[in-house]
MDTraj code that builds the backbone (N, CA, C; nanometers):
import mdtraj as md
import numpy as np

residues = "UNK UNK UNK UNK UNK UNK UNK UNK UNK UNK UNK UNK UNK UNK UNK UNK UNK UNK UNK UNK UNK UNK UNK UNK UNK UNK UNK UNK UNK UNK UNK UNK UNK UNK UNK UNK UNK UNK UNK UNK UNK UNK UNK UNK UNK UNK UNK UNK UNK UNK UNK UNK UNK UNK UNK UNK UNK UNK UNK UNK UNK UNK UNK UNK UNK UNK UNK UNK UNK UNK UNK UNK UNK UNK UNK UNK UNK UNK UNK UNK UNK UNK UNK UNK UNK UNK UNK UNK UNK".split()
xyz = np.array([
    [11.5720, 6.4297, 13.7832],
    [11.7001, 6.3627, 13.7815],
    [11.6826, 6.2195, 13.7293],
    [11.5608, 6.1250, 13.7859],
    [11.5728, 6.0186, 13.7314],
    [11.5134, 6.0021, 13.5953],
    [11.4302, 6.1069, 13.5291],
    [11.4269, 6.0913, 13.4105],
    [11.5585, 6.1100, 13.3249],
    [11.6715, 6.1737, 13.3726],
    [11.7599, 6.2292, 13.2899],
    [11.8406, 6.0924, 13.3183],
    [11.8414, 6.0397, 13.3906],
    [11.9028, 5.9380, 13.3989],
    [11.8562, 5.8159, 13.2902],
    [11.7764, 5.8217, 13.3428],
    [11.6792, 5.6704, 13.2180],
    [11.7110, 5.7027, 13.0765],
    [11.7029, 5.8653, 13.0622],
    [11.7058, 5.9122, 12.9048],
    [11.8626, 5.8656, 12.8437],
    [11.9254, 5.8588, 12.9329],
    [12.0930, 5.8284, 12.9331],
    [12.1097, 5.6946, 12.8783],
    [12.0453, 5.6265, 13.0216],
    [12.0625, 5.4625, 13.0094],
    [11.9971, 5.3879, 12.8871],
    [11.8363, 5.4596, 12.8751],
    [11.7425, 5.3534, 12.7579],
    [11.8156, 5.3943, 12.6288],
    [11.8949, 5.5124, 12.6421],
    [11.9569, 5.5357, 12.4848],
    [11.8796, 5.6041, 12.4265],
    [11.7821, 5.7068, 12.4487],
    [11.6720, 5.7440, 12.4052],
    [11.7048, 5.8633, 12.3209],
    [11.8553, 5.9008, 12.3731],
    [11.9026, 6.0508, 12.2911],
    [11.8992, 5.9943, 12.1560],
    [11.9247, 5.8657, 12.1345],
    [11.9414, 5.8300, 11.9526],
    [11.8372, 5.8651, 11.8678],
    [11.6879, 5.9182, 11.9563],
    [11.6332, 5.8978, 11.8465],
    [11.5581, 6.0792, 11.7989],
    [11.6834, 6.1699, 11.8882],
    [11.6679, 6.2952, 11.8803],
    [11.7195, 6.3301, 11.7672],
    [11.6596, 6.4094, 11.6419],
    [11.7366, 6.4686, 11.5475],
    [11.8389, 6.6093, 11.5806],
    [11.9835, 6.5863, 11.5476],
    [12.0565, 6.6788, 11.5876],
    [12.0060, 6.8526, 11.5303],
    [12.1436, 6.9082, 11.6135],
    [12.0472, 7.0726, 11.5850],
    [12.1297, 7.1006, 11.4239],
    [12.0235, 7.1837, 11.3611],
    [12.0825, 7.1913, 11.2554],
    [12.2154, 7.2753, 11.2584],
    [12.2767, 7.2657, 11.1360],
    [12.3997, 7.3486, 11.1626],
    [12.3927, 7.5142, 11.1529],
    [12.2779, 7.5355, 11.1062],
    [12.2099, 7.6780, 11.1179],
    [12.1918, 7.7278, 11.2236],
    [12.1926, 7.6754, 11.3476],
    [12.1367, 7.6807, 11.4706],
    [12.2391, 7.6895, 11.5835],
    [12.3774, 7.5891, 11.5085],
    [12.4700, 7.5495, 11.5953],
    [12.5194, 7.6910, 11.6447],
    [12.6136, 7.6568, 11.7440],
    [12.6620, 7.7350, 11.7853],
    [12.7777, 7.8322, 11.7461],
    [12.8434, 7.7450, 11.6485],
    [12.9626, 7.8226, 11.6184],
    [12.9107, 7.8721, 11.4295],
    [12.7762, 7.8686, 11.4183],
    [12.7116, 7.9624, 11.2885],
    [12.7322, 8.0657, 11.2943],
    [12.6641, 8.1384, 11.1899],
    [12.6910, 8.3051, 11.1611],
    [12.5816, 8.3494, 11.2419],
    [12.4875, 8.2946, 11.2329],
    [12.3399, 8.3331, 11.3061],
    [12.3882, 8.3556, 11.4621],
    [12.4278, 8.2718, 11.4896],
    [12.3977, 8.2545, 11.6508],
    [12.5737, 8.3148, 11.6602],
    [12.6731, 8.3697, 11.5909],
    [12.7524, 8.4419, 11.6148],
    [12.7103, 8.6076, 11.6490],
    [12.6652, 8.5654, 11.5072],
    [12.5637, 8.7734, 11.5361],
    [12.4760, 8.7796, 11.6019],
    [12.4414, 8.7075, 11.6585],
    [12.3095, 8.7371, 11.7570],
    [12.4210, 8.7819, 11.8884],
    [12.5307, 8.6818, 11.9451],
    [12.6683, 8.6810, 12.0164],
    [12.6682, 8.8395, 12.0140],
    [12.6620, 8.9015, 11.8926],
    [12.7871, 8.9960, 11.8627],
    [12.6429, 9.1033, 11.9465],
    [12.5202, 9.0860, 11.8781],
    [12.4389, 9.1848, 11.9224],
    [12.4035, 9.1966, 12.0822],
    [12.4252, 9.1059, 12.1276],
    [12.3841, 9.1072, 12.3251],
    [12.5542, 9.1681, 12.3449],
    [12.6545, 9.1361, 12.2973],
    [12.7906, 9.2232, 12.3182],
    [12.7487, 9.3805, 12.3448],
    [12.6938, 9.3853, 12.1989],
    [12.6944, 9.5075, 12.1585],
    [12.6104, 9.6051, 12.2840],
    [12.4491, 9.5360, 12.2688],
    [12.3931, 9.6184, 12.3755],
    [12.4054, 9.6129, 12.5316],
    [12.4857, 9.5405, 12.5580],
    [12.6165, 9.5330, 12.7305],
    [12.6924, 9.6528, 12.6867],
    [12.7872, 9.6970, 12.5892],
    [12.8110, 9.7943, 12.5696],
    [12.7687, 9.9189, 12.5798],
    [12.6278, 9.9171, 12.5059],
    [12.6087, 10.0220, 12.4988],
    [12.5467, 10.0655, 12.6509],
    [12.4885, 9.9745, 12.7503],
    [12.4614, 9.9851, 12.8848],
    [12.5640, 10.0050, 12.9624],
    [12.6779, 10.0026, 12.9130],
    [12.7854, 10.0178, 12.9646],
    [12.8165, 10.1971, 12.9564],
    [12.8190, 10.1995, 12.8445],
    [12.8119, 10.3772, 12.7657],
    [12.7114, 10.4600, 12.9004],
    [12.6170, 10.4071, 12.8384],
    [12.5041, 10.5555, 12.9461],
    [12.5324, 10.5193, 13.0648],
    [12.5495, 10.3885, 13.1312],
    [12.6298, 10.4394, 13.3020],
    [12.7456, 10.5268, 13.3189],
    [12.8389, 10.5188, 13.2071],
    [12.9412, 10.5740, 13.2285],
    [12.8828, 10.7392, 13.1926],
    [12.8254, 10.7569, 13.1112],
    [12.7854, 10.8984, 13.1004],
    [12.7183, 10.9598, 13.1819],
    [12.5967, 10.8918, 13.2489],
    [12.5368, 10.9561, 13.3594],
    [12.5973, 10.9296, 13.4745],
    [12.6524, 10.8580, 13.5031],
    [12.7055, 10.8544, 13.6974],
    [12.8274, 10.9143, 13.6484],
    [12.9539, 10.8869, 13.5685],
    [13.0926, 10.9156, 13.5872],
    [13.1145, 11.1211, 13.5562],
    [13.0436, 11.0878, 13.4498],
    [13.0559, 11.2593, 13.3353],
    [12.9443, 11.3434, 13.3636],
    [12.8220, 11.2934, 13.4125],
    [12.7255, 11.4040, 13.4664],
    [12.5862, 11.4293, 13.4232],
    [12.6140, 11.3675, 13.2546],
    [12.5094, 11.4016, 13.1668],
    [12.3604, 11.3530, 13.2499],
    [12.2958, 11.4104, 13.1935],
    [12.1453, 11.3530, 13.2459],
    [12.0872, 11.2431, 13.1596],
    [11.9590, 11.1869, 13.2140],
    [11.9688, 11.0361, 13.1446],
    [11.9142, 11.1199, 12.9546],
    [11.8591, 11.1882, 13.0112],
    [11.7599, 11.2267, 12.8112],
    [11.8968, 11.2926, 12.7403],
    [11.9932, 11.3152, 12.7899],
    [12.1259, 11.3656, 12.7517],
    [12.1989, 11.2473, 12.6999],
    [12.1814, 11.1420, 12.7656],
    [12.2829, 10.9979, 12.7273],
    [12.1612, 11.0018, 12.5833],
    [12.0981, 10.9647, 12.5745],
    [11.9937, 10.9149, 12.4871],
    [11.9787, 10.9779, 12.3579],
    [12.0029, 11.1089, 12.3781],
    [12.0045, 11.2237, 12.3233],
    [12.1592, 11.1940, 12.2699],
    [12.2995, 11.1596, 12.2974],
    [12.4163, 11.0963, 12.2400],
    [12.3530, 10.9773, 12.1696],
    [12.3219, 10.9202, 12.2046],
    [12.3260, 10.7735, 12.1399],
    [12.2130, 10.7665, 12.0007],
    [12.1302, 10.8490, 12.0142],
    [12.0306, 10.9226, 11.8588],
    [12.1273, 10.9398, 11.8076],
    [12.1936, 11.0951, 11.8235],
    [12.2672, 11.1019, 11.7238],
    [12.3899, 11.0012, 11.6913],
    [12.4454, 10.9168, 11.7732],
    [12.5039, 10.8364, 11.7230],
    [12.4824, 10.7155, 11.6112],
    [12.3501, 10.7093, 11.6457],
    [12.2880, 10.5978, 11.5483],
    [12.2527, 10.7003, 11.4143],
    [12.2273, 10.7976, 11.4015],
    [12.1849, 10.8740, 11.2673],
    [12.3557, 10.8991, 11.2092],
    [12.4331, 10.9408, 11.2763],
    [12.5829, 10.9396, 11.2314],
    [12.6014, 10.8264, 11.1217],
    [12.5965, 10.7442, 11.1948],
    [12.6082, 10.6165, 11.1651],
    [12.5413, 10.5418, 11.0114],
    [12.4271, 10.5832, 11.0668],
    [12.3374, 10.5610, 10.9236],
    [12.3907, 10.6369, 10.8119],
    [12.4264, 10.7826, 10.8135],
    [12.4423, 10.8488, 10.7482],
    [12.5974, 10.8372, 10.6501],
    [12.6901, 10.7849, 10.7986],
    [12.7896, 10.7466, 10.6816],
    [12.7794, 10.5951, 10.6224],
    [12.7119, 10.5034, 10.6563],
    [12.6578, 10.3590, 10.5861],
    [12.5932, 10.4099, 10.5030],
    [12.5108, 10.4949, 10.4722],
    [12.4222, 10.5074, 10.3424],
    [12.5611, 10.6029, 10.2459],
    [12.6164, 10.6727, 10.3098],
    [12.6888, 10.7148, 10.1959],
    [12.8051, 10.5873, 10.1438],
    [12.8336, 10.5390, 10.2085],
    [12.9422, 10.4402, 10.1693],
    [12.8471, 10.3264, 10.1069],
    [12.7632, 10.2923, 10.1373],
    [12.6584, 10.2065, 10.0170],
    [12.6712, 10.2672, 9.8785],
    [12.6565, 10.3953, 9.9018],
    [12.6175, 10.4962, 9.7505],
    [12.7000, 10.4632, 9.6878],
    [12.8544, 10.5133, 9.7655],
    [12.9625, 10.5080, 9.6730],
    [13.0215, 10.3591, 9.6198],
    [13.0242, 10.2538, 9.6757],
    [12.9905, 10.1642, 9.6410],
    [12.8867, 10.0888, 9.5300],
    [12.7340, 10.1556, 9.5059],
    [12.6976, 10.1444, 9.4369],
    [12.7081, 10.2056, 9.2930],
    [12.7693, 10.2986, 9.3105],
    [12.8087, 10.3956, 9.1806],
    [12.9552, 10.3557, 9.1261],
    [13.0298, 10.3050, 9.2202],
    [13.1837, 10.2367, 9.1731],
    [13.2696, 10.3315, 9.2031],
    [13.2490, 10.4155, 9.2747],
    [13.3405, 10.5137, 9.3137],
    [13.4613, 10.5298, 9.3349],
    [13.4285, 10.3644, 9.4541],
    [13.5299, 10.3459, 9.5145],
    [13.6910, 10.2080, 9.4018],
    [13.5540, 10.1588, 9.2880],
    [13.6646, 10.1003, 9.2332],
    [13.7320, 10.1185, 9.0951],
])
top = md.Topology()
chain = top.add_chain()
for i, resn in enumerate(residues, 1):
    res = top.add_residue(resn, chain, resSeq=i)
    for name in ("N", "CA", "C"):
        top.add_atom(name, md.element.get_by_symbol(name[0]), res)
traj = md.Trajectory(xyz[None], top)
């Protein structure tokens, strides 16, 4: 406490270089990082609800969420494709 105090009083924060704006808080970086701890609360959210509410067993939740992530991939790589070929414009 009394260092935080002195650091206050001697003025000593002046001679801290600020955080870059890469770093800040309201960046893209440290938004998506935001978005990714969202994301995996979610998805911890998902397999409780599947194993305690619906029944599944835990290699059953896991076993959803594979194939959800290969789904996934599968239509991102096709929509890359078509995108890369101009399909779409």
């Amino acid at each position: 406490k009394t260092d935080f105090i002195n650091f206050i009083s001697d003025q000593e924060w002046k001679s801290i270089e600020p955080v870059s704006s890469w770093f800040g808080p309201s960046s893209f970086l440290m938004s998506s990082m935001s978005a990714l701890f969202q994301l995996s609360m979610w998805i911890r959210h998902c397999h409780g609800y599947l194993t305690e509410n619906v029944g599944i067993p835990v290699w059953g939740s896991y076993a959803v969420f594979v194939l959800a992530t290969l789904f996934s991939g599968l239509i991102l790589g096709l929509v890359s494709e078509a995108l890369e070929t101009d399909w779409l414009v």
